[in-house]
N, C-alpha and C positions, 0 to 999 in steps of 0.2 A: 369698898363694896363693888362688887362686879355680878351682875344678872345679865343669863345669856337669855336670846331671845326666838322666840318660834323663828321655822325662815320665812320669809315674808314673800319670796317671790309669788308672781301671782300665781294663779292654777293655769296650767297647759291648755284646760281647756279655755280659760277667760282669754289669755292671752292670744290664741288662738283664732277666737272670737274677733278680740279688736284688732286684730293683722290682718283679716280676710277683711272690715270693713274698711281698710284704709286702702285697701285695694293699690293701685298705682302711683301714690301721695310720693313725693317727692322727697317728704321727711319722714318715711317709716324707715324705722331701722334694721338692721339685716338679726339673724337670730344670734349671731356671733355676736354683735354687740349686746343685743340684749342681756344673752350668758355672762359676757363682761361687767355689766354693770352690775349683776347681780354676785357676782363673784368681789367687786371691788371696790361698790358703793359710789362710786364714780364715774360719770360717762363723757367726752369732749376731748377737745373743744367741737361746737357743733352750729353750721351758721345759723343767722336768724335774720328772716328775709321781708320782716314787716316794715311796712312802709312808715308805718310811725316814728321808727328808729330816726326820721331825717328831725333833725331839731331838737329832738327831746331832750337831748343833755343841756342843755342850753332853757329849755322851759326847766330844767330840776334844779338848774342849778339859781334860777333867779325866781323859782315859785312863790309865790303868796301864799303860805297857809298857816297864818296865825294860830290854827289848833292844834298843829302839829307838834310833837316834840323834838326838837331840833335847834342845832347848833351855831354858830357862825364859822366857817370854814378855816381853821389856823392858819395862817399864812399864806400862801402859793397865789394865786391866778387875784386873790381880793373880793370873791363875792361868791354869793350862794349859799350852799347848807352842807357841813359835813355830815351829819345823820339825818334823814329826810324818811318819818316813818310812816305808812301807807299812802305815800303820793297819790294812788289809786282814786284817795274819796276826793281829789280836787284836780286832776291832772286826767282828763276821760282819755287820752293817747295812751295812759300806762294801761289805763285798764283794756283797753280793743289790742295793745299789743301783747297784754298778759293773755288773751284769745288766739293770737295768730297760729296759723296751723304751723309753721315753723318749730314753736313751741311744744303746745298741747300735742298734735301729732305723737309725738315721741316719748311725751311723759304718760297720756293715756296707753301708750303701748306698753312702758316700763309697769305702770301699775296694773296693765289688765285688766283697765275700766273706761270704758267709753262715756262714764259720766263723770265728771272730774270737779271740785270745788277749789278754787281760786281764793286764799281764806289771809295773805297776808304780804306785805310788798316793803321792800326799805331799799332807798336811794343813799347810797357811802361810797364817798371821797375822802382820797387819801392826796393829799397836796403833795408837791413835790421837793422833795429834801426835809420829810418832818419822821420823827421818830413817832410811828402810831402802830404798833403792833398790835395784834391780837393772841390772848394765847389758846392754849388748846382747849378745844372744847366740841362738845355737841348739841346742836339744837333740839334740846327733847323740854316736854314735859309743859307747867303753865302756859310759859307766854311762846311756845313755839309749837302750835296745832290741839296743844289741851290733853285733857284725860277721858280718856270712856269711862262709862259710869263705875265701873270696877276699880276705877283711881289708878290704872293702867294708861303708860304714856300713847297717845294716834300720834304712828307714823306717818311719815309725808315726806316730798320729795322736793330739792331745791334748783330754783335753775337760776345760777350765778351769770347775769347778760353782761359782760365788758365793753362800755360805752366808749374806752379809745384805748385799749389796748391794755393787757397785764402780763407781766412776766416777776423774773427775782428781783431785780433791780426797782421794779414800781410798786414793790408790796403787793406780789401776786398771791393768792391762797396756797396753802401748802393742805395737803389730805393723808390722812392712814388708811392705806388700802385693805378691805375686809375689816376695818373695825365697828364697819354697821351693825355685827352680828351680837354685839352686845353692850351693855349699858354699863359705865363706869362711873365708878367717884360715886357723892351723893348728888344723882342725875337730877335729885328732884328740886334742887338750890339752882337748878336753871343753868344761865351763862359760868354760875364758879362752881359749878358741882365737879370740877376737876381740878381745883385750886390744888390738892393736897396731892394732886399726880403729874403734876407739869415736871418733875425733875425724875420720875421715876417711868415714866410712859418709854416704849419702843419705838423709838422715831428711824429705825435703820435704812426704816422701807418706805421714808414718806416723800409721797411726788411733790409738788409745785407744778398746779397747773396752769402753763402759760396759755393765755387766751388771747385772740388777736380783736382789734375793735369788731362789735357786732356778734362777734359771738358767743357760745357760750359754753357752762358744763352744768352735765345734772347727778349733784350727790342725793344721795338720800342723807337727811338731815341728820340724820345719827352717826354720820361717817365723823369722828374725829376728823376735825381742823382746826387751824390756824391761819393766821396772815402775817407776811411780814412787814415791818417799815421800808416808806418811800425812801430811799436814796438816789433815786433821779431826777432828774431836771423835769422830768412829766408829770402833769395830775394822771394818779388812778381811780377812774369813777366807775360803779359799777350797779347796776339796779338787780334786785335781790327777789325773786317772785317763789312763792308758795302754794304745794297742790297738793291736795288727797285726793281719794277716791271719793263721790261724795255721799257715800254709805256712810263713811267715818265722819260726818261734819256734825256732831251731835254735840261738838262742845258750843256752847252762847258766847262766852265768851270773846268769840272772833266774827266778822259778817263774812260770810260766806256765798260770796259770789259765782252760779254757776255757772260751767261752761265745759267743752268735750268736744266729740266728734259731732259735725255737723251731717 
């Protein structure tokens, strides 16, 4: 099953809109990249300048959140969480850095909305020298931003932060460029709604985007990806933040934390 999908860029004039109020921001992006990302689903690496970032890996990795679902970390460093899902409702640094204009700047500019909802966050470690791959896939549908009431998947944008560094060797992400523009597999079975396409998919033209600590990239969630396995001596830790416009925050199902341009 493959359904292609309206283009989603924003409108000239929205976008427009929130470039003129970002006026001299340090992390507005230039219109080349914006074109870019709209052309390939992918934008980065890109720094990220919040002062939260000092410690934080180190508070995610040894968190308290007994409500969480979450894992014990397989081998490597000894402690912390390999899946650590919405740090946000107990770790208030994730959430004031999921604010910082470093960030949001550049995703309210991608979306061409100065209002922006913050609707979901997961902390993933990849230990060093363990086989954890990921296969391909896209975040659409239930549990990744929800459905408008038409049973129509809300798009949203990802911004992948690399807490000490990702390349090939450390199970960096790998992406298919322009395959935002449409929905594959049965999208709606979530994380394996591309099981029956892992051996048949066009990987000719897929990047591996290496991310240096601290910074980041922003796919839109529909871009086809992957990760591969650690085979170096480093952990790959990397915190995972989620945005829409927040027109689109009408599914319940997620809390929906506001924030945008100040």
């Amino acid at each position: 099953m493959l359904a292609r999908v309206p283009d989603q860029a924003p409108d000239p004039a929205a976008l427009d809109a929130v470039t003129r109020r970002l006026g001299a921001s340090p992390h507005r992006l230039s219109a080349t990249q914006v074109s870019r990302f709209w052309q390939d689903g992918v934008l980065g690496p890109l720094p990220c300048g919040a002062p939260q970032l000092q410690g934080l890996l180190d508070q995610l990795l040894h968190a308290s959140t007994p409500s969480a679902l979450s894992e014990a970390m397989p081998g490597g460093d000894g402690g912390g969480k390999r899946n650590l899902y919405d740090p946000q409702q107990h770790l208030p640094s994730v959430r004031e850095l999921a604010r910082h204009a470093s960030i949001v700047h550049p995703v309210a500019q991608l979306l061409g909305s100065a209002e922006l909802s913050f609707f979901q966050a997961r902390f993933r470690v990849k230990a060093p020298q363990q086989a954890d791959p990921q296969p391909w896939h896209q975040d659409v549908g239930s549990y990744h931003g929800g459905l408008f009431l038409d049973g129509s998947p809300i798009p949203s944008l990802t911004v992948w932060l690399s807490l000490d560094g990702a390349d090939a060797a450390s199970g960096g992400v790998v992406a298919l460029p322009g395959s935002h523009r449409q929905l594959l597999g049965n999208w709606p079975a979530g994380f394996h709604g591309l099981r029956e396409l892992q051996t048949s998919l066009d990987t000719s033209q897929a990047r591996i985007l290496t991310t240096p600590a601290h910074h980041f990239q922003i796919f839109h969630s529909w871009t086809v990806h992957c990760s591969l396995s650690n085979s170096s001596p480093r952990r790959r830790s990397a915190l995972i933040l989620r945005y829409m416009p927040r027109r689109h925050a009408v599914d319940v199902s997620f809390h929906h934390d506001p924030c945008g341009l100040s």
